[in-house]
C-alpha positions as CSV (number, residue, x, y, z in Angstrom):
1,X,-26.4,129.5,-2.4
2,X,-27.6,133.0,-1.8
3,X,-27.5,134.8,1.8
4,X,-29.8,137.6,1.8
5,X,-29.0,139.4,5.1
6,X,-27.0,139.4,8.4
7,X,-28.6,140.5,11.7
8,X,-26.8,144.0,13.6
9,X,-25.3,141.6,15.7
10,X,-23.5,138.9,14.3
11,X,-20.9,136.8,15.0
12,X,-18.2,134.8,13.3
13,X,-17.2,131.6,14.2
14,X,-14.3,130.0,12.8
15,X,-14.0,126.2,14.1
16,X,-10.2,124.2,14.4
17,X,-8.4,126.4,12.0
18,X,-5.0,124.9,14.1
19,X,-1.3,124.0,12.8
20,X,-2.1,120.6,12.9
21,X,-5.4,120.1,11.5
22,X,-4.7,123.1,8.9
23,X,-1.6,120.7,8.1
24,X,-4.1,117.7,7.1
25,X,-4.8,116.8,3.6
26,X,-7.9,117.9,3.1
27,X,-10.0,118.1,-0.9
28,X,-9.3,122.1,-1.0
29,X,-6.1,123.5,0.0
30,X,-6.3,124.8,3.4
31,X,-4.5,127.7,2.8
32,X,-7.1,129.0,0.6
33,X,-9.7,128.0,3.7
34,X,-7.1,130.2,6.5
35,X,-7.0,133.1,4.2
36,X,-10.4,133.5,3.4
37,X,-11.5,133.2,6.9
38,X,-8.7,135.9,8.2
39,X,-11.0,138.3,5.3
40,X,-14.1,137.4,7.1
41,X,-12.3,137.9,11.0
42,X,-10.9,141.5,9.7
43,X,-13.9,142.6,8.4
44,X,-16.1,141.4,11.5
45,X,-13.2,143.1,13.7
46,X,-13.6,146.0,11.3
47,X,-17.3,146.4,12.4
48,X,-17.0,146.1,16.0
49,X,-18.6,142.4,15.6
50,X,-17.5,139.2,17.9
51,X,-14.8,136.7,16.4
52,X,-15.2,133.9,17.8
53,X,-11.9,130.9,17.8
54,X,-12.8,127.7,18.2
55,X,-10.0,125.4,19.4
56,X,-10.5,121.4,19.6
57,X,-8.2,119.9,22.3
58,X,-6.8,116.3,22.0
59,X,-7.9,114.8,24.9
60,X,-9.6,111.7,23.9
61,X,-12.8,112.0,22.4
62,X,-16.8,111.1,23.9
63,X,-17.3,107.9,25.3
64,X,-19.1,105.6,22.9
65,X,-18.4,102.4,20.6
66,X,-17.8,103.8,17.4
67,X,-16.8,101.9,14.0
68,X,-14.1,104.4,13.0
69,X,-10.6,103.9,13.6
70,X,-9.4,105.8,17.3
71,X,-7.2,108.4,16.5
72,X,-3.6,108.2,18.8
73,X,-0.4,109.0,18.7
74,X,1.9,112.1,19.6
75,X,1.2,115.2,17.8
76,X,3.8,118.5,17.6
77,X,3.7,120.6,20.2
78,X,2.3,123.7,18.3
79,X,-0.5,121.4,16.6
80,X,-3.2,123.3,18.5
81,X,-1.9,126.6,18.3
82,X,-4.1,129.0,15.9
83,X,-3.0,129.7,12.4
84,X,-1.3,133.0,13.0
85,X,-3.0,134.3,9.9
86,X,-6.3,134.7,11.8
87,X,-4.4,137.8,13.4
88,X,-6.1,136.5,16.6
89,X,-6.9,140.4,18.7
90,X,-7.8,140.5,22.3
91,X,-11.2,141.1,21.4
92,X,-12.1,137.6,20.3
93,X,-13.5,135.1,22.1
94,X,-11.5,132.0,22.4
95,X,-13.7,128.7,23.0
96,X,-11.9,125.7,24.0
97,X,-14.2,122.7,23.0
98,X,-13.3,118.7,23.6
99,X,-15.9,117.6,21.1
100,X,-17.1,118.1,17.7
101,X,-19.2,121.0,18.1
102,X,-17.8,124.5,19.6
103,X,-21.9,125.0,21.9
104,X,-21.5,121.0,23.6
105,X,-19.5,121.4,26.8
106,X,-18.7,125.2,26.5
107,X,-19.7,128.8,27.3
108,X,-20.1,129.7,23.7
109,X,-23.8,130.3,23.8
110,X,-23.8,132.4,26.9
111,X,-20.6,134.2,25.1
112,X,-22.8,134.8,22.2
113,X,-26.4,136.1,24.1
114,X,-24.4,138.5,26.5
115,X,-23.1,140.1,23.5
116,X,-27.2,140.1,22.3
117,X,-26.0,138.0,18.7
118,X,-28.7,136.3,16.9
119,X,-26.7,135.3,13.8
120,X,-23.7,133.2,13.7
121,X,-21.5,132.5,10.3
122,X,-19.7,130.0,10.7
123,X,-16.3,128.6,8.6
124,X,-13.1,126.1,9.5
125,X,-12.5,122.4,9.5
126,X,-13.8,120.1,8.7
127,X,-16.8,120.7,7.1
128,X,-19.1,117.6,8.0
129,X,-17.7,117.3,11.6
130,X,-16.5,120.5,13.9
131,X,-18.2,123.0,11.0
132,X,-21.5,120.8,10.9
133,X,-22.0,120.2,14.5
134,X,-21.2,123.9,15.7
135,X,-23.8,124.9,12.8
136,X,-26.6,122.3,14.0
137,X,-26.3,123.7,17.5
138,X,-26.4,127.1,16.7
139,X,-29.8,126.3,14.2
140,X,-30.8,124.2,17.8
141,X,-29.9,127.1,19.8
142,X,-32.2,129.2,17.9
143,X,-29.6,131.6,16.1
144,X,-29.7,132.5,12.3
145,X,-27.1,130.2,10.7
146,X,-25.1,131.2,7.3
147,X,-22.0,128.7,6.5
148,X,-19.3,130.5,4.5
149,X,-19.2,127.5,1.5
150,X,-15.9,128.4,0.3
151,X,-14.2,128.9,3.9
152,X,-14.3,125.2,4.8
153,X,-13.1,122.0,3.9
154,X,-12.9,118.7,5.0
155,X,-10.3,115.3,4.4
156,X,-13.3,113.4,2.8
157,X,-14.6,115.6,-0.2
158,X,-17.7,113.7,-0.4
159,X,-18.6,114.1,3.1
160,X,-17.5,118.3,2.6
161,X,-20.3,117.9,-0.7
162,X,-23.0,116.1,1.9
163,X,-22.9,119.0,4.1
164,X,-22.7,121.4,1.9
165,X,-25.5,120.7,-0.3
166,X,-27.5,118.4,1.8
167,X,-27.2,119.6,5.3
168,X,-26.2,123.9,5.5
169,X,-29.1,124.7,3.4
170,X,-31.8,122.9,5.8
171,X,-29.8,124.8,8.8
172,X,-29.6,128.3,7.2
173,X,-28.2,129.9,4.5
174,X,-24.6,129.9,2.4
175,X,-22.9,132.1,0.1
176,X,-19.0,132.7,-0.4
177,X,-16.7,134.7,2.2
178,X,-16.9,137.7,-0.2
179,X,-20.7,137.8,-0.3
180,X,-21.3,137.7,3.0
181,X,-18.7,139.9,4.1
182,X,-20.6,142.8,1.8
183,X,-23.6,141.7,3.7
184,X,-22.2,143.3,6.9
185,X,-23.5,146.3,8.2
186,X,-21.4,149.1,8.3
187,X,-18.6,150.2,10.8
188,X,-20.3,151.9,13.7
């Protein structure tokens, strides 16, 4: 669990961190998850870097049979508004994604190669479905990948240790928020 570098341009990409799935029991307190990714958004602002916000919408979810249980039911109005923490600026791209991953279905990678990024770091919720799939697609899409370890979480803490062990490291690298926020280059 070592990053060794960040590209000049990289991006930060923080998946569902939204009322209601912030409001989730999840195996680390999601506080903890929202506060280090507003470190990692300030310091990427702080460097002229892209923030990107990945919101999920409830609209259903991909056609298919599945085993698992359909989700349903009314959810609060505000459930898909952004954690205010974040300190969303006008600078940051918002990507509005109907799946798990923020690249299926969306403009993120052409956000992401106009802007000439190479690198992605990616944190949120959950960490073995909206944080896993964005990272796969980005290591598809051909960009370095580095998974902040201790900015994500996920409601099944074996599936958050699957990913985390099992899956990041065959994608890219991971360190802590802290470590890779000293990795960035400096304010230009």
């Amino acid at each position: 669990m070592t990053a060794t570098t960040l590209d000049p341009t990289t991006a930060l990409v923080l998946v569902d961190l939204q009322k209601g799935i912030t409001a989730l029991p999840t195996a680390h307190p999601s506080a903890e998850i929202v506060e280090r990714s507003a470190r990692l958004a300030d310091a990427f602002r702080e460097r002229g870097l892209p923030v990107v916000l990945v919101l999920v919408r409830v609209t259903g979810g991909a056609p298919g049979r599945t085993e698992g249980p359909a989700r349903g039911g009314e959810v609060p109005a505000d459930w898909a508004d952004l954690v205010p923490e974040l300190g969303r600026e006008d600078s940051d791209i918002v990507i509005t994604k109907q799946q798990w991953g923020a690249f299926y279905g969306t403009d993120l990678d052409l956000q992401l190669r106009r802007r000439g990024v190479t690198q992605v770091v990616v944190a949120g919720i959950a960490t073995s479905i909206g944080v896993e799939s964005t990272a796969r697609a980005a290591h598809e899409h051909g960009y370095h990948v580095t998974v902040a370890v201790d900015a994500v979480t996920d409601m099944d803490a074996e599936a958050h240790r699957n990913s985390i062990e099992k899956i990041f490291p065959r994608l890219g690298e991971t360190d802590t928020a802290d470590a890779i926020a000293k990795l960035l280059p400096a304010a230009g």
